[in-house]
C-alpha positions in Angstrom: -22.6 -35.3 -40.5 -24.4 -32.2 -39.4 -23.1 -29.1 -37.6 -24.2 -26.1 -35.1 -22.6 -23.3 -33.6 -23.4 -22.1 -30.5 -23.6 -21.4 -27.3 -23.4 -24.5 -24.5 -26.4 -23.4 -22.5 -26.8 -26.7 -20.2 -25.2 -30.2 -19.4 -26.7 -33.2 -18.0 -23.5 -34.9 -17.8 -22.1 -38.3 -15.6 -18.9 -39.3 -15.1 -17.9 -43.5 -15.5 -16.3 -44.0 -11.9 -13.5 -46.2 -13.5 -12.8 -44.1 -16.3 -12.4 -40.6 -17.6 -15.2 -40.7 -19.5 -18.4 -38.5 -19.2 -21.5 -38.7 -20.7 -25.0 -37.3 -21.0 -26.4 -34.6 -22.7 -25.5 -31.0 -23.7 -28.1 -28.3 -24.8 -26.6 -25.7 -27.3 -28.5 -22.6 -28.0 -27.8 -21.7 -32.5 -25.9 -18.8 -32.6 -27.8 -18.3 -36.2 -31.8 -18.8 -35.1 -31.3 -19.1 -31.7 -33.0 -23.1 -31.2 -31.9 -25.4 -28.7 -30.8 -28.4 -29.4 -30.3 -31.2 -26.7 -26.9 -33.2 -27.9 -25.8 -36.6 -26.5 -22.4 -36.9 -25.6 -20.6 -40.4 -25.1 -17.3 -42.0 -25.1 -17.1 -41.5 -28.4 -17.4 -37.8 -28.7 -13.9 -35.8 -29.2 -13.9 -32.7 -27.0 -12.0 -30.2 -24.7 -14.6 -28.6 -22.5 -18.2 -29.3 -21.9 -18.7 -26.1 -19.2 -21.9 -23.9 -19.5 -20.9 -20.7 -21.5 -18.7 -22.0 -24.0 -19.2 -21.1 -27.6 -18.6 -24.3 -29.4 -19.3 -25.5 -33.0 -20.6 -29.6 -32.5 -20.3 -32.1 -35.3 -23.3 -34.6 -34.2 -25.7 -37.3 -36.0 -28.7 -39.1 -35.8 -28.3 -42.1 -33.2 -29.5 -45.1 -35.6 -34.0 -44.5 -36.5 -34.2 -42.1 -33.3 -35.0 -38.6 -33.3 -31.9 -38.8 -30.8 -28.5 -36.6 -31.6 -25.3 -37.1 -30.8 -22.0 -35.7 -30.9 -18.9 -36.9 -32.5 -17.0 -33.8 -32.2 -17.5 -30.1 -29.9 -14.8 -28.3 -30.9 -14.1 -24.6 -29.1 -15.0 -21.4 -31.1 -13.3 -18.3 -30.2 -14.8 -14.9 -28.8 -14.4 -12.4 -31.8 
């Protein structure tokens, strides 16, 4: 499991009409070298805000042989 802290900079984020479920992607901009990083985000990812602005530290993987990431966990990081 890899991890980033950062900044969430954009979402491209759908909600299941049935369910409370969103998914898509997030783009998190490194608080250390300042990359981007597009992030997917499915029912399967733990988290308590996806909103634009937030400074966030995101446990993610590779999706099977893709050069695709996604997250298991976004957890909030406080402003200090």
């Amino acid at each position: 499991m890899k991890k980033i802290r950062g900044l969430i900079t954009a979402t491209k984020l759908s909600d299941l009409s049935e369910e409370d479920v969103r998914f898509g992607f997030i783009t998190i901009k490194s608080d250390t070298d300042d990359k981007t990083i597009d992030i997917k985000v499915d029912n399967y990812t733990e988290y308590d805000s996806l909103e634009p602005g937030k400074s966030v530290e995101v446990e993610y993987e590779t999706l099977g042989n893709t050069d695709v990431f996604v997250a298991r966990k976004i957890l909030p990081l406080s402003k200090e």
